[in-house]
Backbone as a chain_set.jsonl record, in Angstrom:
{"seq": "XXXXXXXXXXXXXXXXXXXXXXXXXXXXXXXXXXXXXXXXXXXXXXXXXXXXXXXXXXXXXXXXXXXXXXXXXX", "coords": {"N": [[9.745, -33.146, -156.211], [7.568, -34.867, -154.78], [3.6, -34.495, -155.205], [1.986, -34.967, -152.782], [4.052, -34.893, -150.999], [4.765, -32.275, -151.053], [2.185, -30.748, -150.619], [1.761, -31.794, -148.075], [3.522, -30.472, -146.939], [3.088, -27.976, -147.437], [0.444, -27.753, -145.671], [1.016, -27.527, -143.425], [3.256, -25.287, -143.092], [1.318, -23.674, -143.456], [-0.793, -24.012, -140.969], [1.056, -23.458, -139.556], [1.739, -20.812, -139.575], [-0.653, -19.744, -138.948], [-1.008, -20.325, -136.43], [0.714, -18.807, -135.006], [-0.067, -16.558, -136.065], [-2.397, -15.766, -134.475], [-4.11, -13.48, -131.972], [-3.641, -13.256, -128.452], [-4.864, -12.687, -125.084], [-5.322, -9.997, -123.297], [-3.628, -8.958, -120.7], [-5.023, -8.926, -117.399], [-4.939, -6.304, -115.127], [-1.861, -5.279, -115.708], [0.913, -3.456, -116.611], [1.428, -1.809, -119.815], [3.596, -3.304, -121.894], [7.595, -1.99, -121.895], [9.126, -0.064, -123.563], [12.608, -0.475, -123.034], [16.307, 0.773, -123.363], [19.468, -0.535, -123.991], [21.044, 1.543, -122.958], [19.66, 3.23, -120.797], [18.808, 0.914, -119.615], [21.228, 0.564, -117.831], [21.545, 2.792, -116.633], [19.1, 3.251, -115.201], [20.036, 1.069, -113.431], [22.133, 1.39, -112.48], [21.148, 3.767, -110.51], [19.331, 3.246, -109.385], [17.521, 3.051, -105.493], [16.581, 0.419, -104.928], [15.763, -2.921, -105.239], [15.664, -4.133, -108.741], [13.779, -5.124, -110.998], [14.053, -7.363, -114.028], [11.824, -9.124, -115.855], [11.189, -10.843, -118.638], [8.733, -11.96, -120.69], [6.246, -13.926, -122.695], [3.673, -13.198, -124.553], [2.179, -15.113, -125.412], [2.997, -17.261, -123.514], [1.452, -19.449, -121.06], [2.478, -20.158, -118.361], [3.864, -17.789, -118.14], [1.703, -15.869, -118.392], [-0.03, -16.112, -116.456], [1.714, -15.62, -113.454], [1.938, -13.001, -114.363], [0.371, -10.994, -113.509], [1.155, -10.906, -110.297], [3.795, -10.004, -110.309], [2.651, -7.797, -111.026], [2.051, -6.835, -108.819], [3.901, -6.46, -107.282]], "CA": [[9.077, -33.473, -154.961], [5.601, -35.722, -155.091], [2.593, -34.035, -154.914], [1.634, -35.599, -151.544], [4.821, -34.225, -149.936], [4.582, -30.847, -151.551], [0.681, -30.721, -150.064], [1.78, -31.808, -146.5], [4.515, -29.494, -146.171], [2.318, -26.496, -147.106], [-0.551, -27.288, -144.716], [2.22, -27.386, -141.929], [3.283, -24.116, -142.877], [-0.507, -22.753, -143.115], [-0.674, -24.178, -139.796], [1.833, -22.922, -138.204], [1.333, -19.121, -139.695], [-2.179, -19.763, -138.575], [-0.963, -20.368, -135.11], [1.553, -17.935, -135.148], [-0.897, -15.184, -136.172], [-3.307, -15.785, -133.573], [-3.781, -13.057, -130.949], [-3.213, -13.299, -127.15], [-5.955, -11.96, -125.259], [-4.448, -9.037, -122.789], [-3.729, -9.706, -119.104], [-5.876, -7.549, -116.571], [-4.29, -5.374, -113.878], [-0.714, -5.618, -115.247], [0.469, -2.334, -117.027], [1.755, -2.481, -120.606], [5.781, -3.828, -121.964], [7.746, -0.545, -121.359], [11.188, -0.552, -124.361], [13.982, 0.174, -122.726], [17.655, 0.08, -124.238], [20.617, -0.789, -122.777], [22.003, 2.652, -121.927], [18.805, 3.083, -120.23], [18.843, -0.347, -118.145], [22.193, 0.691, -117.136], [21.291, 4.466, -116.091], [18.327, 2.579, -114.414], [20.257, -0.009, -112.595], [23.127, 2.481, -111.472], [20.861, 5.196, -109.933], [18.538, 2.825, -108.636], [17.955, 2.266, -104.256], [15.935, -0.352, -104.629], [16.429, -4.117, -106.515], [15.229, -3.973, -110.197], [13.21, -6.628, -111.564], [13.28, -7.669, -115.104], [11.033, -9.838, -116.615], [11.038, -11.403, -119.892], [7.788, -12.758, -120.889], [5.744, -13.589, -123.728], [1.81, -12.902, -124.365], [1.35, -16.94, -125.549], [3.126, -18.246, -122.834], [0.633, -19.734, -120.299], [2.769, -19.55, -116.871], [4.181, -16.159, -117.981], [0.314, -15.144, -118.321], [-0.363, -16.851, -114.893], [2.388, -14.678, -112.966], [2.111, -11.201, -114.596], [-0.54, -10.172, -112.285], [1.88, -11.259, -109.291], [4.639, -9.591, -110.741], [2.191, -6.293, -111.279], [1.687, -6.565, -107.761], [5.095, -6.179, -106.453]], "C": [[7.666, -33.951, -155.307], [4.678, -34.539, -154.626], [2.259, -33.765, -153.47], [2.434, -34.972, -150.602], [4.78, -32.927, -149.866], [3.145, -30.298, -150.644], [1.196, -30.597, -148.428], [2.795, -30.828, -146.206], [3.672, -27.844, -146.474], [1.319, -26.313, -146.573], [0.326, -27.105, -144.038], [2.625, -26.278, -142.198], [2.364, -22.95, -142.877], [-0.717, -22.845, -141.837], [-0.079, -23.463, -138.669], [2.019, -21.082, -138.057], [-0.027, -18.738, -139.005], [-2.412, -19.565, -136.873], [-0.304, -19.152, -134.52], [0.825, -16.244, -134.895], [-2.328, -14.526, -134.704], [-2.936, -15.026, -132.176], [-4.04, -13.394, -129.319], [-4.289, -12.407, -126.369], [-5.09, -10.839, -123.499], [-4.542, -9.211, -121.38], [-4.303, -8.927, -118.51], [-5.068, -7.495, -115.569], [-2.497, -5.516, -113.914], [-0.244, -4.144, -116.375], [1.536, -2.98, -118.518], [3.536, -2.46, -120.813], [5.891, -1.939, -121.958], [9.084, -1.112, -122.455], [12.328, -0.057, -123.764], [15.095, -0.335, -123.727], [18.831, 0.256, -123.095], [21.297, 0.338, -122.005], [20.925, 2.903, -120.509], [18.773, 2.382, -119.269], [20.359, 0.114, -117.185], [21.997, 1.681, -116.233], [20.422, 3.673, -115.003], [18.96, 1.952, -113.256], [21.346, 0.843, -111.347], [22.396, 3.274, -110.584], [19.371, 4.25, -108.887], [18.623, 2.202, -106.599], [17.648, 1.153, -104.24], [15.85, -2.035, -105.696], [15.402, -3.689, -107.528], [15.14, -5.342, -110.468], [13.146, -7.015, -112.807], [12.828, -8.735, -115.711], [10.625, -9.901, -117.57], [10.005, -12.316, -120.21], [7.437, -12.567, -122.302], [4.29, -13.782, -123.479], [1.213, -14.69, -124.629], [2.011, -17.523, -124.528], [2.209, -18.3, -121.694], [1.09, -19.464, -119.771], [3.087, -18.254, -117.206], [3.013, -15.242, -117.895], [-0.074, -14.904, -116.977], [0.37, -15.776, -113.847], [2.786, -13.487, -113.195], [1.118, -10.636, -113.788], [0.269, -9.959, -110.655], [2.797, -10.638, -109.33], [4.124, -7.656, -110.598], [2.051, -5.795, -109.994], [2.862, -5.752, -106.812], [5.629, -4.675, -106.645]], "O": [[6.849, -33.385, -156.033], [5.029, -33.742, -153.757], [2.232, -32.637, -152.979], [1.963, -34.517, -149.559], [4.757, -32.352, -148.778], [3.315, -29.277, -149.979], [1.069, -29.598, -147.72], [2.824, -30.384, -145.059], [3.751, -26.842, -145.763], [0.832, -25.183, -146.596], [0.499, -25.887, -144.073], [2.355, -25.684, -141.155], [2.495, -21.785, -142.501], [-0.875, -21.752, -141.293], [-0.4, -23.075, -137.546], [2.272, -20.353, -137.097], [-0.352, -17.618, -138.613], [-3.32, -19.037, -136.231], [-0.823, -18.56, -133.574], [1.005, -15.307, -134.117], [-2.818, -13.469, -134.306], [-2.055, -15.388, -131.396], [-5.093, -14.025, -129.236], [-4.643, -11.382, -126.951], [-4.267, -11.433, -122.802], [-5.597, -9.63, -120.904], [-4.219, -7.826, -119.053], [-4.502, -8.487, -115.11], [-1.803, -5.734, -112.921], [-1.217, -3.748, -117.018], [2.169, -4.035, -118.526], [4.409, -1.869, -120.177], [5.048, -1.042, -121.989], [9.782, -2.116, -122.315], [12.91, 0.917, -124.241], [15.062, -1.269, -124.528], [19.013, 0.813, -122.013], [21.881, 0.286, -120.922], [21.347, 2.775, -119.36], [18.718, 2.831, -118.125], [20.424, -0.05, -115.967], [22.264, 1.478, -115.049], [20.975, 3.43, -113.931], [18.528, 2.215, -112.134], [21.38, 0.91, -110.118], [23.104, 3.589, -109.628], [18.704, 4.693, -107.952], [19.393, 1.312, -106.238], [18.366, 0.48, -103.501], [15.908, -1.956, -106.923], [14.429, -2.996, -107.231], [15.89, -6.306, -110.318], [11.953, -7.139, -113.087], [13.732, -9.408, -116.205], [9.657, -9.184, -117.824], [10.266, -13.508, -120.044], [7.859, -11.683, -123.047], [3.777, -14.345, -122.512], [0.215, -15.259, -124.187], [1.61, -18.686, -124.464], [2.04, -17.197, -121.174], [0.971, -18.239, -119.745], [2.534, -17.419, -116.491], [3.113, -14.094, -117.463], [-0.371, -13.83, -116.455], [-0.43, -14.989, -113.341], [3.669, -12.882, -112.588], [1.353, -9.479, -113.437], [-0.001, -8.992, -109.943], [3.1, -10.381, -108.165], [4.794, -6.678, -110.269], [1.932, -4.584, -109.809], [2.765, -4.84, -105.992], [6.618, -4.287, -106.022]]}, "num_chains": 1, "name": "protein.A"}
């Protein structure tokens, strides 16, 4: 492999560890992830009166940032 290609393919993976690594700065007024497991969601879902919401987000995604306060509300 050339030099040149060897070079560009390991900034692009400096890059992208670089991006990767970079933290998320923490949403206000929303409370923190909670782990459930599946026996759990089930026990949950069975015994529950009221609908169950779950929401799958992540801390870098912008709209999922945007609507966790909205979400904390409910």
């Amino acid at each position: 492999m050339p030099f040149v290609s060897r070079f560009v393919l390991t900034a692009i993976v400096v890059a992208l560890i670089a991006v990767g690594c970079s933290s998320a700065e923490p949403v206000e007024g929303v409370d923190p992830p909670v782990p459930i497991t599946s026996d759990e969601m089930r026990t949950l879902l069975a015994e529950s009166t009221e609908p169950v919401v779950l929401n799958v987000w992540a801390s870098w995604c912008t709209p999922c940032r945007s609507e966790a306060p909205l979400i904390g509300k409910a």
